[in-house]
C-alpha positions as CSV (number, residue, x, y, z in Angstrom):
1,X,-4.8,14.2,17.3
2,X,-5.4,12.7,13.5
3,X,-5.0,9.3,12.6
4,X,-3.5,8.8,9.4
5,X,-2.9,5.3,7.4
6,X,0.3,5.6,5.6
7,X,-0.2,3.0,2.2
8,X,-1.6,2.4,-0.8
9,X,-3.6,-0.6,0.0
10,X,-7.4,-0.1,-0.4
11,X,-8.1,-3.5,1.7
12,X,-6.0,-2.0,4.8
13,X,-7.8,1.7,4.3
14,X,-10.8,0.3,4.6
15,X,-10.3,-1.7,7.8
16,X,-9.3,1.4,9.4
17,X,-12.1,4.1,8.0
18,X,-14.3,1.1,9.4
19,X,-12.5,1.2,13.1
20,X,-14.1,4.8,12.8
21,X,-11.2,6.8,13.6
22,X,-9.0,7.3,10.5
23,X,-8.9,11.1,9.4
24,X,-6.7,10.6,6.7
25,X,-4.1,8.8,4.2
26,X,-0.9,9.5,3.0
27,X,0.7,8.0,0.3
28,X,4.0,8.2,-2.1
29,X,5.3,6.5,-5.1
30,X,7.0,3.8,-3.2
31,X,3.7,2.4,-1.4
32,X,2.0,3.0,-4.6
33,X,5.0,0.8,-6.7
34,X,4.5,-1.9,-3.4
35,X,1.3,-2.2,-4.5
36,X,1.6,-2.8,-8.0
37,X,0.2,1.0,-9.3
38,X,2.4,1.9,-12.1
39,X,1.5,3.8,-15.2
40,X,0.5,7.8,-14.5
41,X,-3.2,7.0,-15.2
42,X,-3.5,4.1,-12.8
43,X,-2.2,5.9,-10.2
44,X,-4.5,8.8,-10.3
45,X,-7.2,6.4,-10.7
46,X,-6.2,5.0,-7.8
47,X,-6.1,8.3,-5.1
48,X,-9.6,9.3,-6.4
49,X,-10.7,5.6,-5.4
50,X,-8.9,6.3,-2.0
51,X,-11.0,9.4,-1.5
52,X,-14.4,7.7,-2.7
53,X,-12.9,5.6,0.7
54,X,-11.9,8.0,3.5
55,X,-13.5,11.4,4.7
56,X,-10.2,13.4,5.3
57,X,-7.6,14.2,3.4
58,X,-5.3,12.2,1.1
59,X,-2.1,13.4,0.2
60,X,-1.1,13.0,-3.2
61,X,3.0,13.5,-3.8
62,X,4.9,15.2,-7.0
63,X,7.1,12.8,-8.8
64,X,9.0,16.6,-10.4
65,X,11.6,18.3,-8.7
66,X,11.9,21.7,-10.5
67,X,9.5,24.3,-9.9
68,X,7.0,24.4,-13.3
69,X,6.6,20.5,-13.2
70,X,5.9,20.4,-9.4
71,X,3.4,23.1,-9.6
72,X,1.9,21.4,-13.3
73,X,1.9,17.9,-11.1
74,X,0.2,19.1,-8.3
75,X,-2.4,21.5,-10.0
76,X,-3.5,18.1,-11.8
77,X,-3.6,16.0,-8.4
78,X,-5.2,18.9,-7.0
79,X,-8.5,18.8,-9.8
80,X,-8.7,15.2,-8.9
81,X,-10.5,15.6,-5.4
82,X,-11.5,17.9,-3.0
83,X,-9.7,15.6,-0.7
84,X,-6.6,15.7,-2.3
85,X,-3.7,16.9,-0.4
86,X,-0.1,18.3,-2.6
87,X,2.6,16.1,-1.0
88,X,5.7,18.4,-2.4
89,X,9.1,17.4,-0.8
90,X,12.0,19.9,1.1
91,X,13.3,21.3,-1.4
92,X,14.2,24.8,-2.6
93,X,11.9,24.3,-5.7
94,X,9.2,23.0,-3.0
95,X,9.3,26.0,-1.3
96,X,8.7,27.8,-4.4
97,X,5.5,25.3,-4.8
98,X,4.4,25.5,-1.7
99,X,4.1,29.5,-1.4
100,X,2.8,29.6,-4.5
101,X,-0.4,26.7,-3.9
102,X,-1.1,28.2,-0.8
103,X,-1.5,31.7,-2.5
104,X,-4.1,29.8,-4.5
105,X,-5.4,27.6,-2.0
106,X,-4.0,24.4,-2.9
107,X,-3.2,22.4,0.5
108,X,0.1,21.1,0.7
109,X,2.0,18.8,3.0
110,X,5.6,19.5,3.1
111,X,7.5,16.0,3.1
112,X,10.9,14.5,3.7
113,X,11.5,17.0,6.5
114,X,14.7,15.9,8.8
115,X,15.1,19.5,10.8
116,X,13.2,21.9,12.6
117,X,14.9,24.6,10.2
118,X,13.2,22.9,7.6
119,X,9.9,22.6,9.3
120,X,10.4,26.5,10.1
121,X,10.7,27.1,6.3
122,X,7.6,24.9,5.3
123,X,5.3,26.9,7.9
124,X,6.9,30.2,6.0
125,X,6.2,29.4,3.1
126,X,2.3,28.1,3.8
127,X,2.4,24.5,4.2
128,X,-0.8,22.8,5.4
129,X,1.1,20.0,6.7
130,X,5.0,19.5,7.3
131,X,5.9,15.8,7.5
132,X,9.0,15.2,9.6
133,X,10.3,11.8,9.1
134,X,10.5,10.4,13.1
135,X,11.5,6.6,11.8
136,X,14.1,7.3,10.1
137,X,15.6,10.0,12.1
138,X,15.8,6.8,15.1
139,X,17.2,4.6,12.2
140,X,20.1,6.9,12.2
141,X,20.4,6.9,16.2
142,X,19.0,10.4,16.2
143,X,15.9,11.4,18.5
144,X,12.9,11.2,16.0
145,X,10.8,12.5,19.2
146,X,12.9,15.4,20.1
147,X,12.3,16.9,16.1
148,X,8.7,16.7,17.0
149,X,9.0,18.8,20.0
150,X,11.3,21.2,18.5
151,X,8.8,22.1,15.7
152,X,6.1,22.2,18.0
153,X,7.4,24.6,20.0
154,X,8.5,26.9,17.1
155,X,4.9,26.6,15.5
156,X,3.8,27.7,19.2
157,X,6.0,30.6,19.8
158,X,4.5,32.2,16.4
159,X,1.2,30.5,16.1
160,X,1.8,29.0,12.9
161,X,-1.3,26.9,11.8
162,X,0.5,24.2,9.7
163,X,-0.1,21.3,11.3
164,X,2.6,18.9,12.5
165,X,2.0,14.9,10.2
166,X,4.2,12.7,12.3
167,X,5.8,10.3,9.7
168,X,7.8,7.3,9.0
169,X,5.7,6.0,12.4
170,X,6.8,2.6,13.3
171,X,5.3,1.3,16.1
172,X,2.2,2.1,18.6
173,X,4.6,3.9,21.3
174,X,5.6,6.3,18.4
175,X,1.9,6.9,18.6
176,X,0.9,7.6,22.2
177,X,4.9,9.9,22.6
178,X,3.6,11.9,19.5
179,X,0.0,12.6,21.4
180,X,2.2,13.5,24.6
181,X,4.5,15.9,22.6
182,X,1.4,17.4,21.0
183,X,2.1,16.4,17.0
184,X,-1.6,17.5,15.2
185,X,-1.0,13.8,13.3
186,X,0.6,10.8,13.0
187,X,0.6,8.5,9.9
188,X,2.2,5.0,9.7
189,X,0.7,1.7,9.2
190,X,-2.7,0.2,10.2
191,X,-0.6,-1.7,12.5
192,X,0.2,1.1,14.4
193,X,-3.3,2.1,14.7
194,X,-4.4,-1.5,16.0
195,X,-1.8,-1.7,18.3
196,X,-3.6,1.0,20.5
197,X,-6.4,-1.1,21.2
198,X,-4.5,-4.2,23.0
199,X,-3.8,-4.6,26.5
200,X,-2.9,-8.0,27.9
201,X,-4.7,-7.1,31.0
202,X,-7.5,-6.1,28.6
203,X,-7.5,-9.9,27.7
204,X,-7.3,-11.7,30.4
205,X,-10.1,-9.7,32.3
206,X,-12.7,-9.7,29.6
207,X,-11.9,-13.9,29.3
208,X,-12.2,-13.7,33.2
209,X,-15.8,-11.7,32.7
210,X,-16.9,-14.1,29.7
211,X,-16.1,-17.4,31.8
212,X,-18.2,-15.8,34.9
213,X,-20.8,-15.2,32.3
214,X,-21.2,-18.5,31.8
215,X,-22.3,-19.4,35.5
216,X,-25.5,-16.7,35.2
């Protein structure tokens, strides 16, 4: 499975290219705003300094939502970097898009997907990724998890190849029940990511092993 970092922040993208297991970074206009990128040249300055950080793939979303400025917005983010993913969101205008960049061969990732119907759609139509949102389906009291497993059974039974981004991830045990129900990626924040690595048996038995160490 892919490790994504879901933000804007160069600081936190760095920390976790450096852990040597990031594959990738999404982004949107929100986490770009959090971070104070505003102005259209600032904030494709800033994915091309994102992609001078990571090796995989950054997606890159369209701020349009008719079908000439989504595919004018996205052929621009597409010339910035090879690296550069089209983040186009579920709509019918984004299905347009998306067939059309893929009979190109601009990569897309699908976004704001709530439904396996519109993860069906998305594969049709070409997507590279399709982002169903598993945090804030469970914000809503609605199985985030089972979604996941829907689509990945419908991408199995016809051998779609878009790939399944698990996003809106919260916490680490979205994580580890995405790897079990066989999402291609998950993206959320570095927290989620770190979280992985701690164990309070882990701890205690490496203090245990350093305070024996002291007795050599």
């Amino acid at each position: 499975m892919k490790f994504f970092i879901d933000t804007a922040n160069l600081e936190q993208i760095r920390e976790a290219q450096e852990l040597g297991v990031l594959d990738g970074v999404t982004t949107n206009p929100s986490l770009m705003a959090k971070e104070g990128i505003r102005g259209k040249n600032n904030i494709l300055k800033h994915y091309v300094q994102i992609c001078e950080i990571v090796d995989g793939d950054v997606s890159a979303e369209v701020i349009a939502t008719n079908l000439d400025d989504i595919i004018r917005e996205g052929e621009e983010l597409a010339e910035l970097h090879d690296q550069i993913v089209v983040k186009v969101p579920m709509i019918r205008d984004g299905i347009k898009a998306i067939k059309y960049f893929s009979d190109i061969g601009i990569r897309t990732n699908c976004t704001l997907v709530f439904s396996a119907g519109q993860a069906l759609l998305a594969a049709k139509a070409g997507a590279t990724y399709v982002s169903p949102f598993l945090g804030r389906l469970d914000d809503i009291s609605t199985d985030g998890l089972q979604l996941i497993a829907e689509i990945r059974q419908i991408y199995d039974n016809y051998e779609f190849e878009t790939q399944i981004l698990a996003a809106s991830i919260r916490h680490t045990m979205h994580v580890v029940n995405c790897a079990k129900i066989g999402a291609d990626v998950i993206t959320g924040p570095l927290s989620s990511i770190d979280g992985l690595l701690k164990h309070p048996l882990t701890d205690s038995g490496l203090a245990k092993f350093l305070e024996d160490a002291k007795s050599f």
